[in-house]
MARBA-3410 file (N, C-alpha, C, O; in Angstrom, 1 decimal):
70
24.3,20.2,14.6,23.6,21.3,13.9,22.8,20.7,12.7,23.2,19.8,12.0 ~ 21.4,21.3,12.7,21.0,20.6,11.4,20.5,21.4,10.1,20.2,22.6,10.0 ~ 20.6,20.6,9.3,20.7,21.3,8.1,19.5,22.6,7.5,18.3,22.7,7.7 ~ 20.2,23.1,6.9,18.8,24.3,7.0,17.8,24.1,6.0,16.7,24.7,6.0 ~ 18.3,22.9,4.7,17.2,22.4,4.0,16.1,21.6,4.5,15.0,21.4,4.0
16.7,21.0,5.8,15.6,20.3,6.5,14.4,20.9,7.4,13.2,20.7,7.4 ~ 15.5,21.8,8.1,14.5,22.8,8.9,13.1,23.5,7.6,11.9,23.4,7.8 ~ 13.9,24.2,6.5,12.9,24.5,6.2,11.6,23.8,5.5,10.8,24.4,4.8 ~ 11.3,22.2,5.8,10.7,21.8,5.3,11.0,21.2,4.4,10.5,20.1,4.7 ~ 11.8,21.0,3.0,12.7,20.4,1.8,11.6,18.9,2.1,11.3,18.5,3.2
11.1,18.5,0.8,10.6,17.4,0.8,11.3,16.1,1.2,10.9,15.1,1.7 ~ 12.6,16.6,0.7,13.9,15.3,0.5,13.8,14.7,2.1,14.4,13.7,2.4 ~ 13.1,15.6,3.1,13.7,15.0,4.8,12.9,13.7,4.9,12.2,13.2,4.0 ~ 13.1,13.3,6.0,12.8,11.6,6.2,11.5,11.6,6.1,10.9,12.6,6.3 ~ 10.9,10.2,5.7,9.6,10.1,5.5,9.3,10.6,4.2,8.4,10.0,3.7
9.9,11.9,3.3,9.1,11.8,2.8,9.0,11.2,1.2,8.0,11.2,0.5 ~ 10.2,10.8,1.0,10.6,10.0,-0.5,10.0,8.8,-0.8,9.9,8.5,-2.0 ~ 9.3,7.9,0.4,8.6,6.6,0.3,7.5,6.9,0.1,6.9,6.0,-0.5 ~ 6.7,8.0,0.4,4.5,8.6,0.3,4.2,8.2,-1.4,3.3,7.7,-2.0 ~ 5.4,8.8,-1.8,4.3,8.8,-3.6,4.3,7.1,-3.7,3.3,6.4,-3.3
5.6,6.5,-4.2,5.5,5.2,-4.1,4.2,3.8,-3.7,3.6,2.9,-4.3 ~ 4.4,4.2,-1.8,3.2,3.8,-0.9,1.6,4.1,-1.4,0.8,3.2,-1.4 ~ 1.5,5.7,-1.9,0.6,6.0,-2.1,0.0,5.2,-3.7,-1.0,4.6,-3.9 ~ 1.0,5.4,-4.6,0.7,4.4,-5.7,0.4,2.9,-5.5,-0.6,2.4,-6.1 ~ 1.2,2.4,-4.8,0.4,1.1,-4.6,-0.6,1.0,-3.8,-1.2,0.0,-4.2
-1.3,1.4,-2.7,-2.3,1.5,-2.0,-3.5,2.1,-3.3,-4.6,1.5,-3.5 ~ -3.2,3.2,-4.0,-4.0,3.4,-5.4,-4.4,1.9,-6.0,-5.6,1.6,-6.0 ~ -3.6,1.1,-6.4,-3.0,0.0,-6.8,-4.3,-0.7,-6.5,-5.4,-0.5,-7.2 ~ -4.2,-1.6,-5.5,-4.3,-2.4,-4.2,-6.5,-2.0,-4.4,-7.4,-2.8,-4.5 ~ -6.8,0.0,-4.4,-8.2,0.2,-4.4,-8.6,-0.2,-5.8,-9.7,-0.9,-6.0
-8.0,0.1,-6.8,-8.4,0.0,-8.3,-8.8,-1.8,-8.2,-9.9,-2.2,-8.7 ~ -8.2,-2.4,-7.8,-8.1,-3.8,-8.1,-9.4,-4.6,-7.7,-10.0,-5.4,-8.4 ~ -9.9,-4.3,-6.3,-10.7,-4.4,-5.5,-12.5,-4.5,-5.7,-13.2,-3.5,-5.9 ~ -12.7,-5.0,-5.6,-14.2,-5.5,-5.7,-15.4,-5.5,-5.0,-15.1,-6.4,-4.2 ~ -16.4,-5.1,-4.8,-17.4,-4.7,-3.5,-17.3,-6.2,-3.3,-16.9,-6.8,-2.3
-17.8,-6.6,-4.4,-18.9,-8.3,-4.7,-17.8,-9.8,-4.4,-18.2,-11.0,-4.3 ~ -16.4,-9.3,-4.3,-15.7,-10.3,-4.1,-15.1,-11.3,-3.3,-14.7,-11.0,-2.2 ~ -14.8,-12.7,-3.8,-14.7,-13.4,-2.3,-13.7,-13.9,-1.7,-13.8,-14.7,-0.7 ~ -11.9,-13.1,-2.5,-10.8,-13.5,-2.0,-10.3,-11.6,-1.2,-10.4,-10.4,-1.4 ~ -9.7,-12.2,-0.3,-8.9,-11.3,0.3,-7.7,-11.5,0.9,-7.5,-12.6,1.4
-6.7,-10.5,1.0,-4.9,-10.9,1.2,-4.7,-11.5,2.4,-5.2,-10.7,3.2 ~ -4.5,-12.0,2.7,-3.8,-12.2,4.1,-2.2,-12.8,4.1,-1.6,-13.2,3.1 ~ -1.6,-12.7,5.1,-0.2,-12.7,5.4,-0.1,-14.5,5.8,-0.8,-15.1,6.6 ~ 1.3,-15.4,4.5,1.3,-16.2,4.6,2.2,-16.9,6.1,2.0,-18.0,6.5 ~ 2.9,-16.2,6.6,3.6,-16.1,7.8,2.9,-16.1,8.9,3.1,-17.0,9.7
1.7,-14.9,9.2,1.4,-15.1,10.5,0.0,-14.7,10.5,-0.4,-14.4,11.6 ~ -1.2,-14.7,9.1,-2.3,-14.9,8.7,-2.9,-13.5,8.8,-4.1,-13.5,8.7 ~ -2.5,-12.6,9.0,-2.7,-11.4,9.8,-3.4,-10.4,7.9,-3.2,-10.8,6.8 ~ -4.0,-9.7,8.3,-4.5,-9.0,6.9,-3.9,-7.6,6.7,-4.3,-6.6,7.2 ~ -3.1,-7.8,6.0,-2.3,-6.3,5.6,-3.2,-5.0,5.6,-4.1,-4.8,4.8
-2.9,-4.3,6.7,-3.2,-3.0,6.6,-3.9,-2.1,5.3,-4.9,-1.4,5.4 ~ -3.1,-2.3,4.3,-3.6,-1.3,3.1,-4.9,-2.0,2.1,-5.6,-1.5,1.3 ~ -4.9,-3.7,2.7,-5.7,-3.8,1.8,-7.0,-4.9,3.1,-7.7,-5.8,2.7 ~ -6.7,-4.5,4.2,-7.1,-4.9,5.3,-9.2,-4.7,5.1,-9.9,-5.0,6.0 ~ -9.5,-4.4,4.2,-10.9,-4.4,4.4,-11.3,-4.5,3.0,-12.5,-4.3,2.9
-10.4,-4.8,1.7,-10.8,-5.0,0.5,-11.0,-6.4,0.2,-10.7,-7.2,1.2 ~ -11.5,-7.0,-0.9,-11.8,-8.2,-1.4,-11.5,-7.9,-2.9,-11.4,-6.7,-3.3 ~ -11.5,-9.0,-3.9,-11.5,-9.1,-4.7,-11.7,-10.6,-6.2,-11.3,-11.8,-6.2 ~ -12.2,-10.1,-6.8,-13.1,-11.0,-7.7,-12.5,-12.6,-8.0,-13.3,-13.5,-8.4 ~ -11.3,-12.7,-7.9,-10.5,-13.5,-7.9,-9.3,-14.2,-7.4,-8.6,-13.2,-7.0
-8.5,-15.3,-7.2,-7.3,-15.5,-6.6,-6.3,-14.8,-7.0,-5.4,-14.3,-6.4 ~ -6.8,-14.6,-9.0,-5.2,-14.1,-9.7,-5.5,-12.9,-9.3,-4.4,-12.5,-9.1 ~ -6.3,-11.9,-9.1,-6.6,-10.6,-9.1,-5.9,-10.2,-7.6,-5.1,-9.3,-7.4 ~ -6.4,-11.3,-6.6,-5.8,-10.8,-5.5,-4.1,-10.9,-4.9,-3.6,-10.2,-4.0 ~ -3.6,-11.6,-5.5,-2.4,-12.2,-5.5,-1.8,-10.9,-6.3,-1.1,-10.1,-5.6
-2.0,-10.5,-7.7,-1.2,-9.6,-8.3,-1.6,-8.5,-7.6,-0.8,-7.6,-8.0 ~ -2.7,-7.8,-6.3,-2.8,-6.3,-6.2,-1.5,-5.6,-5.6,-1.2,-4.5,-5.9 ~ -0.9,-6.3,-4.7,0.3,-5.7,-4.3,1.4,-6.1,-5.1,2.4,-6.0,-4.5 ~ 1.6,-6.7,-6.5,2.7,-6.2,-7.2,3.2,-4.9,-7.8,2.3,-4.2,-8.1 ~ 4.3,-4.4,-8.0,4.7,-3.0,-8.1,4.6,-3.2,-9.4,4.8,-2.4,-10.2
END
């Protein structure tokens, strides 16, 4: 049986406690970001470009290194 705070929607159900968070650092991640810039993230593991910041650049190494810190 499931709970009737879930059925009716209640924010607390799955998925939805991580969006503000996520959404803050993806905020994060555009603030930081540079038209004119010539570093961008990439994944030291398997070189791949993170999704959220998958098409941004930015003005510098230290800039880009800190955009996904919390």
């Amino acid at each position: 049986m499931e709970r009737s705070d879930r059925a009716a929607g209640d924010d607390r159900s799955e998925g939805r406690m991580s969006e503000s968070p996520l959404h803050a650092l993806r905020d994060r991640i555009e603030t930081l970001a540079s038209e004119s810039g010539s570093y961008y993230l990439v994944c030291a593991r398997c070189g791949d470009r993170p999704v959220p910041a998958a098409r941004l650049r930015f003005d510098s190494r230290a800039v880009a290194r800190a955009s996904p810190q919390t």
